[in-house]
PDB file of N, CA, C, O and CB in Angstrom:
ATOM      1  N   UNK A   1       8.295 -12.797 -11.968  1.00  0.00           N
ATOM      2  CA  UNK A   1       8.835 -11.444 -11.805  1.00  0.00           C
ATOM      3  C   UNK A   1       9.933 -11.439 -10.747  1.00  0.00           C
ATOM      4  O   UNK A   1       9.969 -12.272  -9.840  1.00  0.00           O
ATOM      5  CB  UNK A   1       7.714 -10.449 -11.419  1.00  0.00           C
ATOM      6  N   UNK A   2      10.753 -10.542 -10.892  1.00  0.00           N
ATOM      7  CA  UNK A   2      11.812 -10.514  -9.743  1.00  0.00           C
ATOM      8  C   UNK A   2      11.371  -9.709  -8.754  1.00  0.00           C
ATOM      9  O   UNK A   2      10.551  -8.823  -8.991  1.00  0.00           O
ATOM     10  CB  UNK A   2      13.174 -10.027 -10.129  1.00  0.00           C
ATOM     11  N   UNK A   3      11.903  -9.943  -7.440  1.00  0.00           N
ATOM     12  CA  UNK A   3      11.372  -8.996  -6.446  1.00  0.00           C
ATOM     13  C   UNK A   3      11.541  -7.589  -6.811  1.00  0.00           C
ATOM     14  O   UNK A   3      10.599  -6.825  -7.019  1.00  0.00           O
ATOM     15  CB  UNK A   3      11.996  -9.204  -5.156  1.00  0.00           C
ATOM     16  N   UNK A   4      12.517  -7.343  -6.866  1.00  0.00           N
ATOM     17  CA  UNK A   4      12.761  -5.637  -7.113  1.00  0.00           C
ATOM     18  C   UNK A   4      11.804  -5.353  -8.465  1.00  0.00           C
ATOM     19  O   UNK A   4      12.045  -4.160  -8.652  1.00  0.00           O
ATOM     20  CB  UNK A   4      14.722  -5.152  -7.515  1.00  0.00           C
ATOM     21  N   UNK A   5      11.213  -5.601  -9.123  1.00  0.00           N
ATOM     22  CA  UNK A   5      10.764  -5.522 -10.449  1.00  0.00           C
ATOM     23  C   UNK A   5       9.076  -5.048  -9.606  1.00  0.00           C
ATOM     24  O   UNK A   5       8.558  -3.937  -9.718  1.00  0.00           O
ATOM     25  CB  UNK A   5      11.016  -7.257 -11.613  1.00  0.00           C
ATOM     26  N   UNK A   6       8.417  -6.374  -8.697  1.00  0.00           N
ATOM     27  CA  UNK A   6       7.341  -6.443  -7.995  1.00  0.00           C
ATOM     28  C   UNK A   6       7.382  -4.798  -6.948  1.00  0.00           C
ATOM     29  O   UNK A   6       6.403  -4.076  -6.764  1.00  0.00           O
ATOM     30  CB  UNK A   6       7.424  -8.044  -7.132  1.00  0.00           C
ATOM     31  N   UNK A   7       8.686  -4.574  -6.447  1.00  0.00           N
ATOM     32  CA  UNK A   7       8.515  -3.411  -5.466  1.00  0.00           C
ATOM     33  C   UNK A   7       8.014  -2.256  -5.903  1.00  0.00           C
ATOM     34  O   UNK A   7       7.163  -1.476  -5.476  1.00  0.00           O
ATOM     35  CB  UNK A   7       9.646  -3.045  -4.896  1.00  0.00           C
ATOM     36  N   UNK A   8       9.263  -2.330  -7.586  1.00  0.00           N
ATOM     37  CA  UNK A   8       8.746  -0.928  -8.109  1.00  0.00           C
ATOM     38  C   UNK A   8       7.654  -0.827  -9.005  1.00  0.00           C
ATOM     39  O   UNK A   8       7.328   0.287  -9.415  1.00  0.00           O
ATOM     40  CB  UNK A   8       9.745  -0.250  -8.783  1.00  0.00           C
ATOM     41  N   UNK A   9       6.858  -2.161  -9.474  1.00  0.00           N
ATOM     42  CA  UNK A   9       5.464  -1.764  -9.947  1.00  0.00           C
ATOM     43  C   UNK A   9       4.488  -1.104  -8.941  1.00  0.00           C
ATOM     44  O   UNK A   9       3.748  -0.157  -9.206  1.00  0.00           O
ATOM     45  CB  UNK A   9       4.785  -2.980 -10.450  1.00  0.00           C
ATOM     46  N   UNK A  10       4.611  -1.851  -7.540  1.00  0.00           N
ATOM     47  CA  UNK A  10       4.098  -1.790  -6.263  1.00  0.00           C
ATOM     48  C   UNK A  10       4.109  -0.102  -5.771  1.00  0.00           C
ATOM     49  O   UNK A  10       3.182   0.443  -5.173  1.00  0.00           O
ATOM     50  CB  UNK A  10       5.039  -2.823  -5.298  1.00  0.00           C
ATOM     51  N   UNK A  11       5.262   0.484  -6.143  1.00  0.00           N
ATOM     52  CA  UNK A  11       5.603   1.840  -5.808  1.00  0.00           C
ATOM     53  C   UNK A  11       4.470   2.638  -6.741  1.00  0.00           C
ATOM     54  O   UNK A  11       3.468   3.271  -6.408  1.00  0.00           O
ATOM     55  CB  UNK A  11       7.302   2.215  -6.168  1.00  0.00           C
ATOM     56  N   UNK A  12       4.939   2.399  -7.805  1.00  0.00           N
ATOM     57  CA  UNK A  12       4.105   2.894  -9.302  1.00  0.00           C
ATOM     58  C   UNK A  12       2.974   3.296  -9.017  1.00  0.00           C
ATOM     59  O   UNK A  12       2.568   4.453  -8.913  1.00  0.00           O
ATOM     60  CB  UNK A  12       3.810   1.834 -10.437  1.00  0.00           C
ATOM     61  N   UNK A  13       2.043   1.599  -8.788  1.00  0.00           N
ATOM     62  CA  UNK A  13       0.994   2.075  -8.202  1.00  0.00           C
ATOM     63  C   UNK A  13       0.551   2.521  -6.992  1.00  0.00           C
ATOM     64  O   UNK A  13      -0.673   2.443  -6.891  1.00  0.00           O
ATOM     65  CB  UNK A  13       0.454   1.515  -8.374  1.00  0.00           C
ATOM     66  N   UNK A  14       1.076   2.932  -6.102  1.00  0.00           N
ATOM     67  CA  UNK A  14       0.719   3.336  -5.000  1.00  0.00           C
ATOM     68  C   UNK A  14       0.801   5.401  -5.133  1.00  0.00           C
ATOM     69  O   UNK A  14       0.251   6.375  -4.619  1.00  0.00           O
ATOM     70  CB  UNK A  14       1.829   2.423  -3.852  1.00  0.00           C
ATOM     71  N   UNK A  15       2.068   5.037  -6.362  1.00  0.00           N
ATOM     72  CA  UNK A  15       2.425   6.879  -6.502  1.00  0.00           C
ATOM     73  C   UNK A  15       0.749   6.924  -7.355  1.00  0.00           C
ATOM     74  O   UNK A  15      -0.149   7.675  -6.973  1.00  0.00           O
ATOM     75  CB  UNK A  15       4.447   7.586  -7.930  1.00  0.00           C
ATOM     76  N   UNK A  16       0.629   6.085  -8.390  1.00  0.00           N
ATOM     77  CA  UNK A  16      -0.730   6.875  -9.097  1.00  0.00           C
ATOM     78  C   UNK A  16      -1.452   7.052  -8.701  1.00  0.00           C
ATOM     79  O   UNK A  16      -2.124   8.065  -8.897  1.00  0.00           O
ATOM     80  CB  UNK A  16      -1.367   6.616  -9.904  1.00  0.00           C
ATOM     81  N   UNK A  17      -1.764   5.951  -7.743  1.00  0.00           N
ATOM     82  CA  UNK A  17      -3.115   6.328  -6.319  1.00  0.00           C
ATOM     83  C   UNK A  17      -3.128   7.527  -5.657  1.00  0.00           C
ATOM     84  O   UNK A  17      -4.057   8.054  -5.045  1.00  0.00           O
ATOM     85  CB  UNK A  17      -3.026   5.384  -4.927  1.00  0.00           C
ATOM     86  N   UNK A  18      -2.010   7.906  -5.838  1.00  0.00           N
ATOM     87  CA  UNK A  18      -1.960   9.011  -5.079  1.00  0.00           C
ATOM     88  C   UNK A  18      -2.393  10.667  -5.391  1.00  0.00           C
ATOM     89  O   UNK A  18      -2.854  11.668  -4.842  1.00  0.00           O
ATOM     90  CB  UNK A  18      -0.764   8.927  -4.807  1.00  0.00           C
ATOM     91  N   UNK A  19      -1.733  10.001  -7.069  1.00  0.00           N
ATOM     92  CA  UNK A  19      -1.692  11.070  -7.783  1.00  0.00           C
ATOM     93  C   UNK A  19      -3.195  11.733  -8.051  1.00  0.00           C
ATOM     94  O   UNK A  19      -3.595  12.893  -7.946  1.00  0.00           O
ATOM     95  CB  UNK A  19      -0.964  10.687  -8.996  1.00  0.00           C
ATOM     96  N   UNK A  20      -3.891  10.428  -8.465  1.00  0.00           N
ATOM     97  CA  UNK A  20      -5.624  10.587  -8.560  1.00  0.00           C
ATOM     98  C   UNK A  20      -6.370  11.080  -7.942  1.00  0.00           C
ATOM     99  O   UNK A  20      -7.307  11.802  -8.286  1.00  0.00           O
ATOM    100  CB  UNK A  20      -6.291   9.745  -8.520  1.00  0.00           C
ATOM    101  N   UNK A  21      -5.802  10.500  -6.183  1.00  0.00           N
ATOM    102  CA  UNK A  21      -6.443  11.218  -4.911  1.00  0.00           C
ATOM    103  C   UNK A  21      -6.596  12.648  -5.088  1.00  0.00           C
ATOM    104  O   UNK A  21      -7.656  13.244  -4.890  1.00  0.00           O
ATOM    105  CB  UNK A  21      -5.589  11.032  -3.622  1.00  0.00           C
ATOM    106  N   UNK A  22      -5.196  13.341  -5.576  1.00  0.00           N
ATOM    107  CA  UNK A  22      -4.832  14.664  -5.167  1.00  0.00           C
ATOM    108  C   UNK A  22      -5.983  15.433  -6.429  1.00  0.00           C
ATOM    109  O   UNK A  22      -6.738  16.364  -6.151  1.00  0.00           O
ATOM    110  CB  UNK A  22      -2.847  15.007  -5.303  1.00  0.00           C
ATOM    111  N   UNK A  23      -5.893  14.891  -7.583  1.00  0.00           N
ATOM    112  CA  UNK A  23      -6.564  15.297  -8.625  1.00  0.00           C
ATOM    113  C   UNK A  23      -8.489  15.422  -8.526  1.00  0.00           C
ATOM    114  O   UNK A  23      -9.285  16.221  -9.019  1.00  0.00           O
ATOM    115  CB  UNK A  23      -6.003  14.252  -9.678  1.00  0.00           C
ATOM    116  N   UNK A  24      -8.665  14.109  -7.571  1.00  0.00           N
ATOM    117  CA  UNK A  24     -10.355  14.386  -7.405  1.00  0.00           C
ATOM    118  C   UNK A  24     -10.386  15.279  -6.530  1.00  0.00           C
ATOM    119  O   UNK A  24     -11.496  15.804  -6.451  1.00  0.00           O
ATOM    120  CB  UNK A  24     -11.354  13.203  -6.910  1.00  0.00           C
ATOM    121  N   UNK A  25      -9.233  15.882  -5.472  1.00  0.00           N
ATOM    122  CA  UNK A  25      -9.740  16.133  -4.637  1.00  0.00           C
ATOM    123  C   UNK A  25      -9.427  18.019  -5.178  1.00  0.00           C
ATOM    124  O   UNK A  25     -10.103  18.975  -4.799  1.00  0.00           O
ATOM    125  CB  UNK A  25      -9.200  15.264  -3.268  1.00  0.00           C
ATOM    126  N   UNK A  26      -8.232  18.071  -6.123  1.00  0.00           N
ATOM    127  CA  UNK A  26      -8.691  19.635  -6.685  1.00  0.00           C
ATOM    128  C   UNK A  26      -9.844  19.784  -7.106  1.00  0.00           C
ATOM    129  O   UNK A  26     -10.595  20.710  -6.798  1.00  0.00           O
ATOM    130  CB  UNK A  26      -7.992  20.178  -7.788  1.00  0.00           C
ATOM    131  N   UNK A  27     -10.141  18.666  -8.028  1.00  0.00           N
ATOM    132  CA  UNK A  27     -11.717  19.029  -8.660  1.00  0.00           C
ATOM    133  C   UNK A  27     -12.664  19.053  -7.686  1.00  0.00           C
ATOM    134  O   UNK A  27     -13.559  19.821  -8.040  1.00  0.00           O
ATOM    135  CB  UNK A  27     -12.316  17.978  -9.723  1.00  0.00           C
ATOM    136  N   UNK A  28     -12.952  18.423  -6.299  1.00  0.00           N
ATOM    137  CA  UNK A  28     -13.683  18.921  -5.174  1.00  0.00           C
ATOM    138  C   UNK A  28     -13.785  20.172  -5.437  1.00  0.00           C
ATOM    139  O   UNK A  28     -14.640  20.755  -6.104  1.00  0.00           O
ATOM    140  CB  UNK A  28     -13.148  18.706  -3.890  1.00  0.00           C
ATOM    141  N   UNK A  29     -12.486  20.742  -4.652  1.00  0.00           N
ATOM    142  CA  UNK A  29     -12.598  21.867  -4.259  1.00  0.00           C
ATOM    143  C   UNK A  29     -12.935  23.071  -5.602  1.00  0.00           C
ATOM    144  O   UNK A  29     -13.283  24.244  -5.462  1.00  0.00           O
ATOM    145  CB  UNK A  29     -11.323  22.019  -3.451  1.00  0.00           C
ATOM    146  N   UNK A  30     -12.759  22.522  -6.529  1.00  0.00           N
ATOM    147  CA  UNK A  30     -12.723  23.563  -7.980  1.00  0.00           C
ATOM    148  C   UNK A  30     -14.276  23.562  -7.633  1.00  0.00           C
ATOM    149  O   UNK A  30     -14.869  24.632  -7.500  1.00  0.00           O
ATOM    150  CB  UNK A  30     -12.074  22.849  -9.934  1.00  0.00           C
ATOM    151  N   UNK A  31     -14.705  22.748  -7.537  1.00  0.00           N
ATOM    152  CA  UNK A  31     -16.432  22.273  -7.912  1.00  0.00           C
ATOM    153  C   UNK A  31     -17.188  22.864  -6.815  1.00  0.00           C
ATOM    154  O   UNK A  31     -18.355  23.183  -7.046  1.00  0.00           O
ATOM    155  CB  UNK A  31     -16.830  20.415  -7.913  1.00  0.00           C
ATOM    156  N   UNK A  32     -16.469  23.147  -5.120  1.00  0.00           N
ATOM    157  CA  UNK A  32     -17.338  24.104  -4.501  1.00  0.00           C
ATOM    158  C   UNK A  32     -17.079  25.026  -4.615  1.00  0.00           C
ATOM    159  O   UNK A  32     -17.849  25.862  -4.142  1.00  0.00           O
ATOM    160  CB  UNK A  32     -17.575  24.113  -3.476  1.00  0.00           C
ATOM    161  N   UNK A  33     -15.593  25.595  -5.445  1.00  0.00           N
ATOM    162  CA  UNK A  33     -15.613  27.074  -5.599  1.00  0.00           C
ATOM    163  C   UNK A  33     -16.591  27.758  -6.578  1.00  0.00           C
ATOM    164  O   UNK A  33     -16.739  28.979  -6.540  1.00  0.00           O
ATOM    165  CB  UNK A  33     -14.312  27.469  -5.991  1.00  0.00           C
ATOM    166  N   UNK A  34     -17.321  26.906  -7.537  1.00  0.00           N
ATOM    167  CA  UNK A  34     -17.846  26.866  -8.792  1.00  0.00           C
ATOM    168  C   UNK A  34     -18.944  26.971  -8.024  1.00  0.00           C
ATOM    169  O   UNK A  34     -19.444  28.085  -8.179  1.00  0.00           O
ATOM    170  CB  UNK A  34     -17.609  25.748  -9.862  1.00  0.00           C
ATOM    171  N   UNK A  35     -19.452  26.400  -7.375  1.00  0.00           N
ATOM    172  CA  UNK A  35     -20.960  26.242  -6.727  1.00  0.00           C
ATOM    173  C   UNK A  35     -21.172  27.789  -6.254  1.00  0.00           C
ATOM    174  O   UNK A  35     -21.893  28.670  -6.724  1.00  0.00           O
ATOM    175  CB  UNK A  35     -21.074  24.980  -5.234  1.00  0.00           C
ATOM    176  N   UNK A  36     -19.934  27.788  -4.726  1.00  0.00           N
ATOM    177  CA  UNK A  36     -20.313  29.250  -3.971  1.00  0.00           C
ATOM    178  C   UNK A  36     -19.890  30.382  -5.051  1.00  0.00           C
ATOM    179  O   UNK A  36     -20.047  31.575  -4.789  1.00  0.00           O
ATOM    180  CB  UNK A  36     -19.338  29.520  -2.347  1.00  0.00           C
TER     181      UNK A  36
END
């Protein structure tokens, strides 16, 4: 692989990680609004 090729898979996944984070963490909060 070329470096720049490695950075921006590297980016990729670091954005989806991120993206997921943000997503369990609505459903947290969906899930104690659901509770209370």
């Amino acid at each position: 692989m070329i470096a720049g090729q490695e950075s921006a898979v590297a980016f990729f996944m670091l954005t989806t990680r991120a993206l997921e984070g943000r997503y369990v963490l609505n459903l947290a909060k969906i899930g104690e609004y659901d509770i209370a």
